[in-house]
C-alpha positions as CSV (number, residue, x, y, z in Angstrom):
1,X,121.6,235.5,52.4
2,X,120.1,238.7,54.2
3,X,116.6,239.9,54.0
4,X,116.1,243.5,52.4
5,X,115.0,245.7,55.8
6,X,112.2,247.5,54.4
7,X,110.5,243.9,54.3
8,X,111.4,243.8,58.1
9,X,107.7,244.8,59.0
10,X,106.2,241.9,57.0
11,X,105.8,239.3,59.1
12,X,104.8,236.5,56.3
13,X,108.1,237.8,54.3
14,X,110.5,237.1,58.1
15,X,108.5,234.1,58.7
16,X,109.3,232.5,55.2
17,X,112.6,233.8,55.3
18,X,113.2,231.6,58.5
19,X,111.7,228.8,57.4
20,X,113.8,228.8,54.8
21,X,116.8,227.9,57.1
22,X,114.7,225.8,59.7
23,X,113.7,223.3,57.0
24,X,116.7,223.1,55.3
25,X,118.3,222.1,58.6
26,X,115.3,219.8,60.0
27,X,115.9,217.8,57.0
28,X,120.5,217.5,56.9
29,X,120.5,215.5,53.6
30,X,123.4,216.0,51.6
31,X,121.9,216.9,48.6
32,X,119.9,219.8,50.4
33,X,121.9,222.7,50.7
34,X,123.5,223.1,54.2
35,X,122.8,225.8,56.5
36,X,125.1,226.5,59.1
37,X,124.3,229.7,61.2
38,X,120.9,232.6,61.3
39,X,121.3,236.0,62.8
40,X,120.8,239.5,62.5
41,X,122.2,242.5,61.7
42,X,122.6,245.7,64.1
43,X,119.3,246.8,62.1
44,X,117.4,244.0,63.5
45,X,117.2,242.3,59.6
46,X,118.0,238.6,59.6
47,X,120.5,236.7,57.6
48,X,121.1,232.5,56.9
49,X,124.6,231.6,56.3
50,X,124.5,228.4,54.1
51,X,127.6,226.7,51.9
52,X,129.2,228.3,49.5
53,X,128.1,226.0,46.1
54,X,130.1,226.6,42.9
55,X,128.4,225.2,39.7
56,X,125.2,225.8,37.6
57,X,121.7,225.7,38.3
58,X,119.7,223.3,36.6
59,X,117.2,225.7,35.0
60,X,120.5,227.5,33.1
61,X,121.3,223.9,32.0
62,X,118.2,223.0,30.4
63,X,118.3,226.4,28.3
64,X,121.6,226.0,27.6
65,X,121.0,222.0,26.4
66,X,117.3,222.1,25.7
67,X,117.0,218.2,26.1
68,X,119.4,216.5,28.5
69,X,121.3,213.1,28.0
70,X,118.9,210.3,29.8
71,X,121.6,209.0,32.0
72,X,122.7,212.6,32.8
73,X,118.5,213.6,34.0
74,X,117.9,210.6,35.7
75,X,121.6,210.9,38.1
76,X,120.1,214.2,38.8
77,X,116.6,213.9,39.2
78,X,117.2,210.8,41.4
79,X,119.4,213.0,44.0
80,X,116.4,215.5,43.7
81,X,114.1,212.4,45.0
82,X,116.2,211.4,47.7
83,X,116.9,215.1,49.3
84,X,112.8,215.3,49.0
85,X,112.5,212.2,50.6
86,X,114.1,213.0,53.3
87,X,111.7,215.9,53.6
88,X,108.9,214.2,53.3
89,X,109.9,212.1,55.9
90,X,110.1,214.8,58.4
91,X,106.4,216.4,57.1
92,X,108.5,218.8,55.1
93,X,107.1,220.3,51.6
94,X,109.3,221.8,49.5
95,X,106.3,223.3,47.1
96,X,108.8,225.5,44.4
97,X,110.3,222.5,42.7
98,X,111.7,223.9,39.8
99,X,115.0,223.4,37.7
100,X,116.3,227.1,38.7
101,X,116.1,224.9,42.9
102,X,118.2,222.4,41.3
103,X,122.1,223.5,42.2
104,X,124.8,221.2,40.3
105,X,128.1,221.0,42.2
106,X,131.4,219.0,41.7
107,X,131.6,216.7,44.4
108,X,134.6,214.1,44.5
109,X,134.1,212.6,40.7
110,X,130.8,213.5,40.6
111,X,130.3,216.1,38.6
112,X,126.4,216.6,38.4
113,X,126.0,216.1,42.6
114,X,122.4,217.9,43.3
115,X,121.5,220.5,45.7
116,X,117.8,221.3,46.4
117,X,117.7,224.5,47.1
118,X,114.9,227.4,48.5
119,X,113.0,226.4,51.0
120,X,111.5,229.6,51.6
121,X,107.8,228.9,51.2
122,X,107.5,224.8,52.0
123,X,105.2,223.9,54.2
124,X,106.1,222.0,57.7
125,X,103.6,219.7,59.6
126,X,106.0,218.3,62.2
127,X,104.8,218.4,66.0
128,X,102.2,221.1,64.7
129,X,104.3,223.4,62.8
130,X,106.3,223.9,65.6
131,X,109.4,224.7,63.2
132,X,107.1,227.6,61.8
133,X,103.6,228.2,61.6
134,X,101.6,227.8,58.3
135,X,102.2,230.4,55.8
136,X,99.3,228.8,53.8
137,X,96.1,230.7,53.2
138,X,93.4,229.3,51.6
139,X,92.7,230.9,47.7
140,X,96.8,231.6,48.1
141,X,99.0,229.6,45.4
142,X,102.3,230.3,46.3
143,X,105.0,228.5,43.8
144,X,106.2,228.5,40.1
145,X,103.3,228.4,38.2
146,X,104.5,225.5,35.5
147,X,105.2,223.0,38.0
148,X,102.5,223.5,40.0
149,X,100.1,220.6,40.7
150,X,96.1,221.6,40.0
151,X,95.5,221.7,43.7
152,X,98.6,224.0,44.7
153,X,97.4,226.5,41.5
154,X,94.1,226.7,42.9
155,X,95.4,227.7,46.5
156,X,94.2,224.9,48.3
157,X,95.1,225.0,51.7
158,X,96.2,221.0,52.3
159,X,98.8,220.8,49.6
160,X,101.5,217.8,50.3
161,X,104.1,215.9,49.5
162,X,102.4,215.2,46.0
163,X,102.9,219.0,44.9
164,X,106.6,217.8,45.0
165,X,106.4,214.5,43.5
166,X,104.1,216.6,40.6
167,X,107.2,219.3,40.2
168,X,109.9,216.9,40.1
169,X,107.5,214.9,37.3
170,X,107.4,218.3,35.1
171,X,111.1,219.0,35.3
172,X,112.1,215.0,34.3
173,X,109.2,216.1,31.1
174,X,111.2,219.3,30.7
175,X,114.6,218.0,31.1
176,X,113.6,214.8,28.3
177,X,111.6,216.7,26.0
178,X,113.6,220.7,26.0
179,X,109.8,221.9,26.4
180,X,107.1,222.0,29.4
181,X,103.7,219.4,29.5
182,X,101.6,222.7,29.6
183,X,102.6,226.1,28.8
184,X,99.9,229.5,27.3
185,X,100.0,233.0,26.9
186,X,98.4,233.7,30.6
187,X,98.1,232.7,34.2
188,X,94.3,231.7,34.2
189,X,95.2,229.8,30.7
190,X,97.9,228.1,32.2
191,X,95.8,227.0,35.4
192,X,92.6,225.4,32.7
193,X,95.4,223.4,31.2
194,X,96.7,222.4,34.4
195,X,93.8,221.3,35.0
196,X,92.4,219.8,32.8
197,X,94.6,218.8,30.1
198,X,97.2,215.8,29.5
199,X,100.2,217.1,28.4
200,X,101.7,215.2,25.2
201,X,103.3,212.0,25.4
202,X,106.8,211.8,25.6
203,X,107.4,209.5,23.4
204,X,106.0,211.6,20.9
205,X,108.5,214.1,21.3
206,X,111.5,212.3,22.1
207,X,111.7,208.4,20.7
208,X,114.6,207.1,22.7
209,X,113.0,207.8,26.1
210,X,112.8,204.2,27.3
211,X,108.7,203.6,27.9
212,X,109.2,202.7,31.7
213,X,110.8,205.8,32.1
214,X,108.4,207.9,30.0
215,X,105.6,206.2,32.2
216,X,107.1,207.5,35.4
């Protein structure tokens, strides 16, 4: 993965570009993809070398299927919450949980075996930030919009490991129900809902979602 040169003299764009590889390694759980090597070019641009993964993306799944199997979502989903776990665990925030960061791989005789992917903007609090200083600036959301908690879409600065645990929660509603809790026409429309909407209840949409799992 190489970084364009003519971002080279943003120093936000490097930084998050870095980070990228520095969390992904902090973290070394298998279902987060593995980086082995960062350099740079002649130029002076940086590049990460990470694995080679062969499979679909999550996000290209869920159009393709609208609605996914429940066995099938919650295998996946569940390696989703273990590689985030183990970031949380080392003060690592992902905070662009999406389906299109959800890599599907064949991996022995499993053929669904998650890989979080795209670190690039997560936020590190171990010994200070010493991986990488905060990228964070207050009235800054930085993320995918529809799986953004209410306090990551207003661009608070001390978003945490609940912006994750929120993301992962909208992609489990997406991946049951083929459609998102909240969804409009706009940005600022979709940040009122966000905020202060509920988003319908699954089992209103899909009626052989068990209730324990709808609840979650």
């Amino acid at each position: 993965k190489c970084l364009h040169p003519q971002f080279m003299s943003n120093r936000e764009v490097v930084e998050r570009f870095y980070r990228e590889a520095n969390a992904a390694t902090a973290v070394g759980n298998e279902h987060i993809i593995e980086v082995s090597d960062v350099g740079k070019f002649d130029d002076g641009s940086p590049y990460i070398i990470m694995e080679f993964l062969e499979g679909t993306e999550l996000g290209k799944l869920m159009d393709t299927l609208g609605s996914l199997p429940i066995s099938r979502l919650v295998h996946i989903v569940s390696q989703v919450c273990e590689a985030l776990g183990a970031a949380h665990a080392r003060g690592i925030v992902h905070r662009d949980m999406k389906p299109e960061n959800v890599y599907l791989v064949k991996r022995g005789q499993d053929s669904d075996f998650a890989k979080v992917l795209d670190f690039g903007i997560s936020k590190m609090k171990e010994s200070n930030e010493s991986l990488g200083g905060s990228l964070t600036k207050t009235g800054t959301a930085l993320g995918t919009p529809y799986y953004m908690p209410p306090e990551q879409a207003q661009g608070l600065r001390d978003v945490d490991h609940r912006a994750d645990i929120y993301a992962v929660g909208v992609i489990l509603y997406q991946g049951l129900t083929g459609r998102l809790p909240f969804d409009a026409d706009s940005y600022p429309a979709l940040m009122v809902k966000i905020m202060t909407e509920t988003p319908t209840p699954i089992g209103e949409l899909r009626s052989d979602v068990p209730p324990e799992l709808a609840d979650v």
